[in-house]
C-alpha angles and dihedrals in degrees: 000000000000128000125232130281095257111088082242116070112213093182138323141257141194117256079245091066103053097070127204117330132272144220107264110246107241117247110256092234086060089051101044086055102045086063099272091126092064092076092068100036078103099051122094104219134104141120094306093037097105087035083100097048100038125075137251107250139175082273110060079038097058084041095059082045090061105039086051084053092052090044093044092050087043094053084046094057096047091051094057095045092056095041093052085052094054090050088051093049093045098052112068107221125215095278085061099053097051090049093097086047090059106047090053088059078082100084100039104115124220097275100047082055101051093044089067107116113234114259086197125215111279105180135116086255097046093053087053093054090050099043114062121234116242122204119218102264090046084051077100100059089052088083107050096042090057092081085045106042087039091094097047090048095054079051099048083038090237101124119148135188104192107129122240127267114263088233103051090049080058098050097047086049098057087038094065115056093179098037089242112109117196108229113176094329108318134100110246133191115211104232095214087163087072095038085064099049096059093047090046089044086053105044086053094049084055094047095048087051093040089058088044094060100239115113098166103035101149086060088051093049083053095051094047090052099055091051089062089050097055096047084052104121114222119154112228128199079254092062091037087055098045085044089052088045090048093061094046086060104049089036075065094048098052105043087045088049108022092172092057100106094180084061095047083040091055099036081047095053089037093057090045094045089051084058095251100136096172098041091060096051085052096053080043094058091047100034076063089045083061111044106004092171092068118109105203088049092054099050092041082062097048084049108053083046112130102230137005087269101057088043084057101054092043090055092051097054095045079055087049080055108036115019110177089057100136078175094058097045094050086063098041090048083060100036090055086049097062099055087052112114100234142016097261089046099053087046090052092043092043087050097049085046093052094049095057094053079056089054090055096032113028097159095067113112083193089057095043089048091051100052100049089042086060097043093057087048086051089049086049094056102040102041111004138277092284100052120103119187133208090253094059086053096052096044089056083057105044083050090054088049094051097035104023092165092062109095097189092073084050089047089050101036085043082052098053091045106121089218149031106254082043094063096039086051093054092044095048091053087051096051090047088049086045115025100171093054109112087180097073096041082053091046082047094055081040099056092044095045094040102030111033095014097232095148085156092072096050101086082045096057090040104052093053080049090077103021068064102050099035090051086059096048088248109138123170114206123238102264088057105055089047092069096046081062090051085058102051091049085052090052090048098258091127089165097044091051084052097045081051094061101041089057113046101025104084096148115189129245111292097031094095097106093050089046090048089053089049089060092043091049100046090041094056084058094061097256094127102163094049088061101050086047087053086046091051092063093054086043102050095037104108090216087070114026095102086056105126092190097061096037089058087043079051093054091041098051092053100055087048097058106029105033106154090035115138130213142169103193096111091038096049094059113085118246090254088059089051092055098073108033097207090059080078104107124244095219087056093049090047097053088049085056100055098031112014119074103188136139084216103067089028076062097047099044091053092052078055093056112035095019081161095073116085087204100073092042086060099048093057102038082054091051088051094042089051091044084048096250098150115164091041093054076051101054099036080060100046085046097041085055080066094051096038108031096168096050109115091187093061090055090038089048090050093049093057098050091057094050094046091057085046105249100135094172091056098049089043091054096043087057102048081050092055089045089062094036093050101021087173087052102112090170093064082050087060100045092052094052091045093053091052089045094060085045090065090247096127092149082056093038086049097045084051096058095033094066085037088061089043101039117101096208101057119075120256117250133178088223090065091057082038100055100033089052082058093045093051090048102051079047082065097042093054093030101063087181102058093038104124091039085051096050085037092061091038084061091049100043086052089045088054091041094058082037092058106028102026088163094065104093097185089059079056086051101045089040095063098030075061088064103039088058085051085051090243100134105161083047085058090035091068099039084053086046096048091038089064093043082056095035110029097168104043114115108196083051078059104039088049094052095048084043087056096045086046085057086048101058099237097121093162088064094044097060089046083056088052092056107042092042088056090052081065115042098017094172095049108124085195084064106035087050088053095048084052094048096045087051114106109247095272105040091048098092097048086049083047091058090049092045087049093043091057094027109028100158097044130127099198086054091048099048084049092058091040085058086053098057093039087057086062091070095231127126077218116167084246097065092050092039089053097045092048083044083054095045090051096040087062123003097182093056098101093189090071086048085061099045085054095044090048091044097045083052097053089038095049096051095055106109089206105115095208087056082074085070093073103064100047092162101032129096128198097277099016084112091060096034086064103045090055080056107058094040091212112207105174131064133105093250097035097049078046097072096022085068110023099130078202094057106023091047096118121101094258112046116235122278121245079259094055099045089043085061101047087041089053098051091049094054090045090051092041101043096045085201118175128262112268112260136190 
C-alpha cells in the first residue's frame, strides 16, 4: 500500500486503485505570474467585493474591538519605550562624569604616572592568580613553603594570617621523615612554632570576643565607622545653595514684615552661624532700626557685641529705649560688672546697677531676686558666708512689701530673724498675705526644727497647714508633696520631711509595689528619711499590717541602709517580755520608729505584727544569736514554736543553737520534741540522725532513719535511703566484724532508694559511687547506665559515668559518652568543662570557643578555661580575668571561691614585683573576705567537704572559712596545677 500524495495521510489504497496518470495542476503562483491574472483584472470580485452587499453584524463588531485594544496596548508600549530612551539620554551615567577626568589624563607626564601608588587587584580572580594552586598531592608542601614564601608576600602585600589546618600540619608531618621538605630546589623547614603561634594567637583572640559578648565586632567597628562619617559636618554645594537660599527668604520677610523680630532673629543667627560676624551686626543694627522696643533685639545685639564696652553702649541705649527692661538691666548689670577692676568691685557695681532698675521697676520678682542674691554675694566677700548685713535685711523686706504674695522673700526675711517670736511674727504676716502658700507653712515646721530644735511643734504646724489648705479647696498631689519631703530632708528637717509624708500620703489598696519603688527610689538617692517615712504609711495602715511582704521590704530596707546600726531595743527587754511579744510597748516601738534605724526593732515590730511568719522569728533570733545574745534567741524560739506550730525551721533553728553551744541533750530534746509536734516532718528525721551522727552515735543515727524509711506517716524523702546507706557505710568502716552485713544492707538500702525515688538523680550517683569504692565497676557501671535511661538529661548522671570510663581507662568510650551526653544537654557547664578538660593541651581552647559559644554565662565553663591558661604556668591577666568572671557568674559556686583563694595565694607569694600588676583590685585575703561574704553553699568539690559525714563530723559544722581552706588544699592536691611564674 502507498499513502497519498499530502504529508498527512488521511487514509491508504492499493496501486490498482489509482488509475492511469494524470497531467500535474499547475501551481496558481505559476500561474499568476505567467499572466494568468490578467484575465480577471476585469472582474469585480475579491475579498471586500460582497463588503457593500453584507451586513454589519456583533462579530465584525467584537473584531474591530479587538483589533482598537491591540493598537491601544501597542502604542502604550511605544510611548514608554520612548519615553524610557529619552530618560536614559537625559541622565548622564558614571562614564560621562568622569569624561572631563579622562581627558585630562592627557596632560599627566611619565613620572607622575609611575608615582601612582598601586590600588592591587583585590578580586576572587586576582587572589587566585597570586596564590599557587596546589594539587593534592603538593597540599604537603603548603605548609613548609609558608616561612619561605612569608617575605615575598609582605612585598607583594599578600600576607595572610589565616592558621593552618590541623590536617594538613599532620600530613606534613607523616610526609617528612626528616622534617626537610624540597620546594623548587631548596631544602625548607616547616616553622610550626609559628604556626602555633598564630593559631594560639587566633583562638585567644575568639575567646576574648566570645566572653565580651561581641561576636561580630569588625562589623560593629564598621558600622561605627560609618556612623562618624556620616556626622561628619562638610558643607556641600548642596548645603551653600540651600544657606544662600535661606537668606533670600528671611531678607523677604523681613523687608515684607519689618516688625517681625523672630524674622530679623532668625536672618541675625543665619548670618553668625555662616560664619558672617559682621553681617550679622549689621541685620542687628537694622533689625533695631526697625522695631527698637524689642527686647530680644536688643540683647542679640548686645550680645554679638565685640568687647564689654560696646555691650555696654548698646545696653544703654536699649534702656534709653525701653526702661522698664528688667531684662536689660539684668544684662547691663552684668555687663558693667565685667569691665570692674576687681571682684569686689564688679559685685558692688552689678548691685548699684541693679538698685536703680528697682527704683524704675519696683514690681519684678527677677529684679528683686537679682539684687538680694548679689547682696548676699557682696556680704560673703566682705565679711564671710555667714555674715548678713543690714542692707540684705532691708532689702527682704522692701521685696515682701512690693511683692507681698511671694513666700520666698517671708522664708528669707523669717531665716535671717535673730529670734524665735521674730521669725513667727514674719511667717505669720506671710501666711496672712498669702494664705494658699504651703511653702511658707513648711519653712515655717523647718526653722523651728533646724534653727531653734522644736521638733515638738512640727506635726502642729503641719497639721493646721492642711486644716488651712483644705479649707481653701487647695489640694497638692502626691507627687508633689513628695518632693516637698525630699526638700526638708535636703535643708536638714529630717522629721518634718517625715511628718510630711505621714500626713498626706494615704495611698489605696494595690498600690503597694509602686510605693515600694518610690522608697527604693528615694532611698537610692540618699534620702534616706523620706523612704522609711514612705515605708511607715504602708506599715501603719491596718489594711496592711499583716502583710508579710512589706514587712519583710521594711526589714530589708532597713539593713540596706543602716547596716552597722546598733540598737538595744530586743536586749533591753527582759527574757519574760520577750516571752510574750505583745508585752513590747507601743510608745517604745514608736520612738524606734522615729529615732531609732535599726534592723532589730524593724524585726521586732514585724513579729508584732505577722507572729504568725516563721521568717521574721528566725531574723531576729539570728541577729541575737550574732550580737551574743544567747538566752533571748532561746526564749524568742521557744516563743515563736507557740506562734508558728507547724514550722519545722523554728524547731530546727532551736536545736542548732543548742548544739552549737554544745548542749547535745537539749538539742536532742528539742528535736525529739519537733518529731511529735510535726510526725510528717522527714527533715527533722534527718537532723536528728545527723546530730547523733556528729556525736559519734552512728547504731542510734542508723535506728532513727531506719523507722523514718519504714514509717508510713513521714514523708518519703531520697535523702533518708541516701543518708542511711552513709551512715551504714561509715558502720562498716568503725565496726571491722560486720563489715560485710553492714556493706550488704548499704547496697540494699541504695537498691531500694533508685527503686523508690528513680528520678533523684543524686540517689543514681551515690548508688554507683557506693560500688566504685567497693571496687565493683561494672556494677557501677549498670546503675550509671540505668540511671541515664531513668534520667536522660541529667548531667551529673553523664559526667559520673564519663568520669568512671576515664578511671577506667577506657578514654575512647569516654569521649563517645561526651558526645553523645552533649547531644543531649547541650547547654549543660558541667559537660562542656568535662569535654575541655578530656581534650588533649593544644586542641582546649578551641574546645573552650565551642563551650562559650553554647554557655556563655556559665561558671563551670569559665573556671574550665581559667584552668587552661593556669596550665600554662603564667600569672597571665586571663587567668585572673576568668576566675573573677567565675566568682560573679555564680557567687554561691564555692568551688570558684576556691580557685580565687588558691590562685591569690600562688600569686601573692611570687617575689616578682610586675606580677602586682595582675590583681589591681585585689588585697592579700580579698579572695577569702569574699568568700565569708557570700556564704557558697553549691559546687562538686565544695559540697564535697560541707557534707562529708568523714570531714564535718564535729559538734559545730564547719564555718564558710574552714570549709574554703579544706576546699583549697584538696584542689591544690587533685588538680596537681604548676607554680605561678613570671
Amino acid at each position: 500500500m502507498v499513502s497519498f500524495i499530502t504529508f498527512r495521510a488521511s487514509g491508504f489504497v492499493t496501486r490498482s486503485d489509482i488509475g492511469p496518470a494524470i497531467a500535474p495542476v499547475q501551481d496558481p503562483l505559476e500561474q499568476a505570474l505567467s499572466g494568468g491574472m490578467a484575465d480577471h483584472e476585469s472582474i469585480d470580485a475579491g475579498l471586500l467585493a460582497t463588503a457593500q452587499t453584507s451586513m454589519y453584524d456583533a462579530d465584525d463588531a467584537e473584531a474591530d474591538r479587538i483589533y482598537a485594544a491591540v493598537d491601544t496596548r501597542m502604542q502604550e508600549r511605544h510611548a514608554k519605550k520612548r519615553k524610557n530612551m529619552d530618560t536614559r539620554s537625559s541622565s548622564r551615567s558614571i562614564r560621562d562624569e568622569f569624561e572631563d577626568l579622562k581627558r585630562s589624563i592627557s596632560t599627566i607626564s611619565a613620572q607622575q604616572w609611575a608615582d601612582i601608588p598601586e590600588v592591587g587587584d583585590l578580586t576572587a580572580a586576582g587572589r587566585t592568580q597570586r596564590r599557587p594552586k596546589l594539587s593534592t598531592d603538593d597540599e604537603s608542601l603548603s605548609i613548609s613553603t609558608a616561612s619561605s614564601s612569608s617575605s615575598s608576600s609582605r612585598a607583594l602585600g599578600m600576607e595572610r594570617y589565616t592558621p593552618a589546618p590541623d590536617f594538613l600540619l599532620e600530613r606534613a608531618i607523616s610526609s617528612s621523615s626528616s622534617g626537610d621538605l624540597e620546594v623548587d630546589g631548596s631544602l625548607t623547614s616547616p616553622n610550626f612554632s609559628m604556626i602555633g603561634a598564630v593559631r594560639e594567637r587566633q583562638l585567644g583572640l575568639t575567646i576574648d570576643t566570645i566572653a565580651n559578648g561581641s561576636m561580630s565586632k569588625s562589623g560593629q567597628e564598621t558600622e561605627a565607622y560609618m556612623t562618624g562619617l556620616m556626622s561628619m559636618h562638610q558643607r556641600s554645594t548642596t548645603e551653600v545653595r540651600d544657606l544662600a537660599r535661606a537668606k533670600q527668604l528671611l531678607q523677604s520677610l523681613v523687608e515684607i514684615h519689618p516688625s517681625s523680630v523672630s524674622g530679623w532673629l532668625s536672618l541675625i543667627r543665619l548670618k553668625e552661624g555662616a560664619g558672617e560676624l559682621e553681617g550679622a551686626r549689621v541685620e542687628a543694627k537694622r533689625a533695631l532700626a526697625a522695631s527698637f522696643r524689642s527686647e530680644e533685639l536688643w540683647a542679640e545685639a548686645a550680645r554679638l557685641a565685640p568687647t564689654a564696652e560696646a555691650r555696654l553702649d548698646v545696653l544703654g541705649e536699649g534702656l534709653k529705649a525701653i526702661p522698664h527692661s528688667s531684662r536689660l538691666w539684668l544684662r547691663i548689670s552684668e555687663a558693667a560688672a565685667q569691665i570692674a577692676a576687681t571682684p569686689l568691685d564688679a559685685k558692688n557695681v552689678r548691685l548699684r546697677r541693679l538698685k536703680e532698675a528697682l527704683q524704675l521697676i519696683p514690681d519684678s520678682l527677677e529684679l528683686w531676686r537679682a539684687t538680694i542674691e548679689a547682696s548676699r554675694a557682696l556680704d560673703s566677700v566682705s565679711a564671710g558666708a555667714e555674715f548678713i548685713s543690714s542692707e540684705t535685711l532691708r532689702l527682704l523686706e522692701g521685696a515682701t512689701e512690693a511683692l507681698p504674695t511671694i513666700p520666698e522673700f517671708w522664708i528669707g526675711l523669717a531665716e535671717l530673724q535673730d529670734t524665735q517670736d521674730a521669725a513667727r511674727i514674719v511667717l505669720n504676716k506671710a501666711r496672712a498675705a498669702s494664705p494658699l502658700s504651703h511653702e511658707i507653712w513648711i519653712a515655717s515646721a523647718c526653722i523651728e526644727e533646724v534653727k531653734y530644735g522644736n521638733v515638738a511643734i512640727v506635726s502642729t504646724l503641719l497639721g493646721r497647714m492642711l486644716s488651712s489648705l483644705h479649707g481653701r479647696g487647695h489640694v497638692l498631689s502626691l507627687e508633689r508633696w513628695l518632693q516637698t519631703a525630699i526638700e526638708c530632708e535636703l535643708s536638714g528637717a529630717s522629721v518634718t520631711a517625715m511628718a510630711v509624708i505621714e500626713l498626706t500620703w494615704g495611698p489605696e489598696k494595690g498600690v503597694e509595689e509602686e510605693i515600694l519603688e518610690q522608697v527604693e527610689r528615694v532611698s537610692s538617692q540618699g534620702h534616706v528619711a523620706t523612704g522609711r517615712a514612705l515605708l511607715e504609711t504602708l506599715l501603719c495602715c491596718p489594711e496592711r499590717q499583716e502583710d508579710e511582704n512589706i514587712w519583710l521590704a521594711a526589714v530589708r530596707w532597713e539593713k540596706r541602709y543602716f547596716p552597722n546600726s546598733k540598737s538595744n531595743i530586743i536586749t533591753s527587754f527582759p527574757p519574760e517580755n520577750l516571752e510574750n511579744p505583745g508585752l513590747i510597748s507601743e510608745d517604745k516601738v514608736h520612738d524606734a520608729k522615729i529615732t531609732n534605724f535599726s534592723s532589730n526593732s524593724m524585726l521586732m515590730r514585724a513579729i508584732i505584727a505577722v507572729p504568725s511568719s516563721e521568717r521574721f522569728w528566725l531574723m531576729a533570733a539570728k541577729d541575737m544569736w550574732k550580737t551574743g545574745a544567747i538566752d533571748n534567741a532561746r526564749s524568742l524560739l521557744r516563743r515563736g514554736a507557740t506562734f508558728c506550730v507547724e514550722s519545722e525551721e523554728l524547731w530546727i533553728a532551736a536545736a542548732k543553737i543548742e548544739r552549737w553551744e554544745g548542749e547535745i541533750e537539749t538539742a536532742r530534746e528539742i528535736l525529739r520534741k519537733g518529731r511529735e509536734a510535726l510526725p510528717t516532718s522527714s527533715r527533722l528525721c534527718i537532723k536528728s540522725a545527723q546530730l547523733e551522727r556528729a556525736t559519734g552515735d552512728l547504731s542510734r543515727a542508723s535506728l532513727l532513719l531506719v523507722e523514718a524509711t519504714e514509717s508510713k506517716t513521714i514523708e518519703r524523702e531520697p535523702r533518708l535511703w541516701l543518708m542511711l546507706a552513709e551512715t551504714l557505710e561509715l558502720e562498716a568502716e568503725t565496726f571491722k566484724i560486720e563489715r560485710e552485713k553492714l556493706l550488704l544492707k548499704a547496697r540494699r538500702v541504695m537498691i531500694e532508694g533508685v527503686r523508690l525515688f528513680p528520678s533523684s538523680a543524686a540517689l543514681w550517683i551515690a548508688s554507683g559511687a557506693f560500688e566504685e569504692r567497693q571496687g565493683a565497676s561494672l556494677k557501677a557501671r549498670a546503675i550509671y547506665e540505668h540511671g541515664r535511661i531513668a534520667l536522660p538529661r541529667s548531667d551529673i548522671l553523664w559526667a559520673a559515668s564519663i568520669r568512671l570510663e576515664e578511671s577506667l581507662g577506657n578514654k575512647t568510650l569516654a569521649k563517645a559518652l561526651l558526645a553523645k551526653s552533649l547531644q543531649a544537654t547541650p547547654t549543660s557547664g558541667l559537660l562542656w568543662s568535662e569535654a575541655i578538660r578530656l581534650e588533649p593541651p593544644a586542641a582546649r581552647k578551641a574546645r573552650a570557643a565551642d563551650a562559650l559559644r553554647r554557655c556563655p554565662e556559665d561558671a563551670l565553663v569559665a573556671l574550665a578555661l581559667a584552668r587552661v591558661f593556669w596550665e600554662e604556668n603564667l600569672a597571665s591577666e586571663k587567668t585572673q580575668t576568668w576566675i573573677e568572671r567565675a566568682v560573679a557568674l555564680n557567687p554561691m559556686l564555692g568551688d570558684a571561691h576556691a580557685y580565687a583563694a588558691l590562685y591569690e595565694r600562688n600569686l601573692i607569694s611570687l617575689s616578682a614585683p610586675s606580677d602586682s600588676n595582675t590583681m589591681e583590685n585585689s588585697t592579700p585575703g580579698a579572695a577569702l573576705q569574699r568568700c565569708c561574704e557570700a556564704e557558697p553553699k553549691y559546687g562538686e568539690l565544695w559540697i564535697s567537704i560541707s557534707k562529708s559525714p568523714r570531714i564535718n563530723g564535729g559538734l559545730k559544722p564547719l564555718s564558710t572559712l574552714q570549709i574554703l581552706e579544706l576546699a583549697i588544699e584538696k584542689l591544690n592536691r587533685q588538680l596537681n596545677l604548676p607554680a605561678l611564674t613570671s
